[in-house]
N, C-alpha and C positions, 0 to 999 in steps of 0.2 A: 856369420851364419844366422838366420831368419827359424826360430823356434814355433812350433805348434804343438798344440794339446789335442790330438782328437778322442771320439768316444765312438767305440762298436760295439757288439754282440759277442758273449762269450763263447761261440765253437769255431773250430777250424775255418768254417766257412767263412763266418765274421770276420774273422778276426787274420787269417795266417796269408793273404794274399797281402791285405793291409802291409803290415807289420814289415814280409819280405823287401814291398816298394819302396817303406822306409828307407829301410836299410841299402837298399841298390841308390837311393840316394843320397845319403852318406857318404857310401864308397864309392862314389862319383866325384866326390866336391862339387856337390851341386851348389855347397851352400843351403839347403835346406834339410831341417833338421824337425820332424815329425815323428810325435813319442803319441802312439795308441793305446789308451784303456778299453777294457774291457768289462761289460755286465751283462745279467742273466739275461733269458730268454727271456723273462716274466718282466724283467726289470726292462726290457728293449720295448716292449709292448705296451707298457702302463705307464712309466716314468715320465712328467713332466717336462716337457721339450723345454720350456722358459727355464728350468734350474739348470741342465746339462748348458744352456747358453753362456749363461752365465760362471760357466768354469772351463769351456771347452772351447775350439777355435773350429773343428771339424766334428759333425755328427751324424753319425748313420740313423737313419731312421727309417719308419713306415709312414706310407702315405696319409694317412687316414690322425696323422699328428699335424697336418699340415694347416688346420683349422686353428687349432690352441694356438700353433706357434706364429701366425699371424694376426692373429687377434692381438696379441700381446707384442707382436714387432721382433720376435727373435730370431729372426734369421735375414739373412742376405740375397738377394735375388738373382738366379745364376747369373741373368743376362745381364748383369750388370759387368762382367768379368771376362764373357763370353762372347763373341760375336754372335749374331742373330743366325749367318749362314753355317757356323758350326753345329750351333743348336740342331741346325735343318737339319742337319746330315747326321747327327747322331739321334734324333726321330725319327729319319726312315730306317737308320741301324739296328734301331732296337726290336726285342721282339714283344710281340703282344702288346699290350698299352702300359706296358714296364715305363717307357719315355713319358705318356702320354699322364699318368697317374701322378708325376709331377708339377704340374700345371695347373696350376689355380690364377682366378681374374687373368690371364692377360701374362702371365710371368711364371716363367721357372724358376720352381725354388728347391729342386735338387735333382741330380743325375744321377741314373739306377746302373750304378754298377753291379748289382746281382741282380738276378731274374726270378722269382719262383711263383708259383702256384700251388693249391689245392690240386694234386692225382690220386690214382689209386698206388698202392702196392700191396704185392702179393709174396708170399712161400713160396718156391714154385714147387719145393719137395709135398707141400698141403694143400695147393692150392693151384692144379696145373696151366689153369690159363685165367684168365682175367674177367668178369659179368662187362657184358655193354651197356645193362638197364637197371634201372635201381629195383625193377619184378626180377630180376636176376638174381642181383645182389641180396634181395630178401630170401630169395629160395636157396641162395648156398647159405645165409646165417645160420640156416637149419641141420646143416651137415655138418660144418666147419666153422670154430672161433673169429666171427667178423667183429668188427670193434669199429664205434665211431670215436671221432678226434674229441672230445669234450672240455678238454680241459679249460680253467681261461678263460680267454674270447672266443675258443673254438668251439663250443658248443655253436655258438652263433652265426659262428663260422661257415659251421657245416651247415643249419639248416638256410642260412641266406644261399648259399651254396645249389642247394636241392631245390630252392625254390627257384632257382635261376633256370635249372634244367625242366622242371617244369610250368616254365614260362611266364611265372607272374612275381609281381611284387609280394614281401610275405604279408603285407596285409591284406593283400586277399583270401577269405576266410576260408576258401573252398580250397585253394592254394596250401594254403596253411595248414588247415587240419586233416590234407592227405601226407605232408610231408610230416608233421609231430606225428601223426599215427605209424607209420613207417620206421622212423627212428626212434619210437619207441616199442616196436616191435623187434627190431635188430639188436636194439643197447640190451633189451632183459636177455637174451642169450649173450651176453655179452664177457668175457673171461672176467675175473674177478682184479679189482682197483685197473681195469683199463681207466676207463673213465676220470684218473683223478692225474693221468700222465699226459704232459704237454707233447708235442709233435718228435723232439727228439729224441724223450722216452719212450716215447710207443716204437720208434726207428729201432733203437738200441737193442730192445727188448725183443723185436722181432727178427732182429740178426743173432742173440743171442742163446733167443729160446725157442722153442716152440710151438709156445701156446697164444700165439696169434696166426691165422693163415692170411688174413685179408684186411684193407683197411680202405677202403674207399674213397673217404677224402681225408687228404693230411700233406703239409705244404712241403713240399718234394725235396730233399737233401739228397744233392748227385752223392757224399760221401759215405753212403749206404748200398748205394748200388752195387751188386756182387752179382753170380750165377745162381743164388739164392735167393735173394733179398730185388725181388724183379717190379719197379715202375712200370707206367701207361699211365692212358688219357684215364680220365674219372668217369663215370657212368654217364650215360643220358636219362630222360624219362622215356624214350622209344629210339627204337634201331634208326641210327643218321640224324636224331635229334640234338639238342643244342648241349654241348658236355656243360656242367653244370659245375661252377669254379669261380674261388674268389682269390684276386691275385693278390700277392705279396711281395716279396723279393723287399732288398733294401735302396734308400738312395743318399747318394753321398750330398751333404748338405753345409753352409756358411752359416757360423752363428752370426750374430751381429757386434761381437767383438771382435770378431779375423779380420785381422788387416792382410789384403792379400795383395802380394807379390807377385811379380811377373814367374816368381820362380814354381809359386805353388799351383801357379795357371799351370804354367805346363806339366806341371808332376798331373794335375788333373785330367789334362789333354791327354798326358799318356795314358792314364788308368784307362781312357775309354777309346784308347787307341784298338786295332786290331792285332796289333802286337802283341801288345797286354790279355785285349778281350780274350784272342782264341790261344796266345802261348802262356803268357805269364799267368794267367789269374787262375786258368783248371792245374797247373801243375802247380801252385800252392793250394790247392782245397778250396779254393774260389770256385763259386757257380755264375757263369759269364750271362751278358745282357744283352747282347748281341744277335739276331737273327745266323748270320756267318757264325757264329761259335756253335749256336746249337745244331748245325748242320753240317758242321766240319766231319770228316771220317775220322782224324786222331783221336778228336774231342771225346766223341763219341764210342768211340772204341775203347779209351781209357775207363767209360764211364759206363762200361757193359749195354751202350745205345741209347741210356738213359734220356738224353736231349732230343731227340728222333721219337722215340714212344711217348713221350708227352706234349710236342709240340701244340698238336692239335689242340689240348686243350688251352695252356696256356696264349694261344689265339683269340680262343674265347671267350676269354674271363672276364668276369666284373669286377670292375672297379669299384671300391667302396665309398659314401659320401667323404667329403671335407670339411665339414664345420665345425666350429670350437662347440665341444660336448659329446661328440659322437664317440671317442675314448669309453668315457665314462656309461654313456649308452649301449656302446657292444660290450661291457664288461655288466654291466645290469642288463640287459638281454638273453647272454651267457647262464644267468643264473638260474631266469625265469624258464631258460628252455631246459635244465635241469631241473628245475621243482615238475618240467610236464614230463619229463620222461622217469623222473621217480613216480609219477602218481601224485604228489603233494598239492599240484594245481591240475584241474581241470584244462583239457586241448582249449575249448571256450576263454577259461579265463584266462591262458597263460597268452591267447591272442591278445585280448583285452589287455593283459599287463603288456604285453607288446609297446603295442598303440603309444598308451600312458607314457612309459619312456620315455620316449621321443622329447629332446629336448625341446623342439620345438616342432609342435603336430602339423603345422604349414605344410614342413619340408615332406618329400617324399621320401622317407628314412629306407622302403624297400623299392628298388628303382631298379630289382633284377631284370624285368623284362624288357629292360633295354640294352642297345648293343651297347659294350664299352667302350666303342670310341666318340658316344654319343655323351656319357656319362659326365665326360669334365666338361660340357657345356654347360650343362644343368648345374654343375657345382664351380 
């Protein structure tokens, strides 16, 4: 029996489709035999992809690590493993640029078995139906507890986000500082420590309590979804305008210690089989990567239509840069657009610390008002 170490995310999502496929192959005899750790949210999003290499054989990750982990050589190139014409067929599969956000120079270097994005969700007992525009969304903050995603990277999140919807990279100034003014119009009505809750907290909190009605952007967990607890597309800046979303989801990835076997191919073949995509992976708590899954009726029925109300956007979504530093940039970005929506920095200067950032001022760090299937050109 052929042993592996992988490394995921610790909720349901992460973690319990994983886990189950394990074990279907165990009690297979397949022969292969894959034992999944798990870490935080916070720990999925920051942690050094070169240390997890170095102890692990399989690693979930986000796109936007794909920079470090090449710069440094730790990982495995899928197509190495993979045929060219699989690849094909599992990129026209996928939805949104989930497939596409893997791909850096020339070579994939991991396959997005889940799919998510920046949407809205809503109350619907608080919040009967959903804003299209982010002049919307500002005039319900006034009535009802709207909360943006802050925590984290997400501050940065959300405002690359809004500036995608309104059309320009954020360093443009004009761009810029109608979107900080905005979001920090909405955050000061804002419930009291939203702000300091990452995307699962604010979900938990809003199926649990209250005193959230509305959240605008915050990256979409189907295991939330209820007759209460109701997803959609994210806002635009004008009615049919471009919804405004930075994608996520995870992708399953080779460190550069996996020795892989024919056996662990095809355990992979299957995860992104349609067997798996639209049966296996939603009825363990999996959010599938599939165009077919999101549009299935079971899927979607289990998931109170969750995949069907958000599709649109996650269509749309931006992809975020690839370069080694950009981690550490959307986490100091994060912070600066917290010092502008407390008041601490001036909208002016917190552009300016923007800019500074920038590991390297060449690159175009806000590259929102491009399509995203344009994006992994440029990166």
């Amino acid at each position: 029996m052929t042993s592996y170490r992988g490394i995921t995310w610790d909720h349901p999502r992460g973690r319990d489709a994983l886990r189950a496929a394990a074990a279907r192959e165990r009690s297979a005899g397949s022969g292969l035999d894959i034992v999944w750790d798990a870490h935080s949210l916070e720990h999925f999003e920051s942690h050094p992809i070169d240390d997890l290499a170095e102890r692990y054989d399989l690693i979930v990750l986000d796109h936007p690590h794909l920079g470090e982990a090449l710069e440094l050589g730790s990982l495995r190139p899928i197509d190495d493993v993979v045929s060219a014409a699989q690849l094909e067929r599992w990129a026209g599969e996928a939805v949104g640029p989930s497939f596409a956000s893997y791909e850096v120079a020339g070579r994939q270097w991991a396959l997005p078995l889940d799919a998510a994005t920046q949407v809205s969700v809503r109350r619907a007992d608080l919040c009967p139906a959903e804003p299209g525009t982010w002049d919307e969304v500002e005039a319900l903050s006034r009535s009802v507890p709207v909360v943006l995603s802050l925590a984290g990277p997400h501050a940065f999140l959300t405002f690359a986000s809004m500036c995608v919807a309104f059309g320009s990279a954020f360093d443009d100034d004009v761009v810029g500082t109608e979107v900080l003014d905005r979001m920090r119009s909405i955050a000061a009505r804002a419930p009291r420590d939203a702000e300091t809750q990452n995307p699962i907290a604010l979900l938990e909190r809003m199926t649990d309590t209250a005193d959230i009605a509305y959240v605008p952007l915050v990256y979409g967990y189907v295991n939330y979804s209820s007759p209460t607890v109701r997803f959609a597309d994210a806002p635009a800046a004008v009615a049919g305008g471009r919804l405004g979303s930075t994608i996520g989801g995870t992708g399953l990835a080779l460190s550069r210690r996996c020795e892989v076997t024919p056996e662990l191919v095809h355990h992979i073949e299957w995860l992104m089989s349609s067997e798996a995509q639209v049966g296996f992976i939603p009825a363990h708590a999996g959010q599938p990567s599939t165009r077919t899954a999101w549009l299935d009726d079971a899927v979607n029925g289990a998931a109170h239509g969750f995949y069907r109300s958000t599709l649109a956007t996650i269509e749309d979504s931006w992809v975020r840069p690839r370069y080694s530093g950009y981690i550490r940039f959307q986490a100091d970005a994060s912070a600066i657009i917290r010092d502008a929506l407390s008041g601490e920095l001036t909208i002016p200067s917190a552009l300016a610390a923007l800019r500074a950032a920038s590991p390297d001022p060449s690159l175009p760090v806000g590259v929102a008002a491009q399509h995203p299937q344009k994006v992994t050109e440029q990166w």
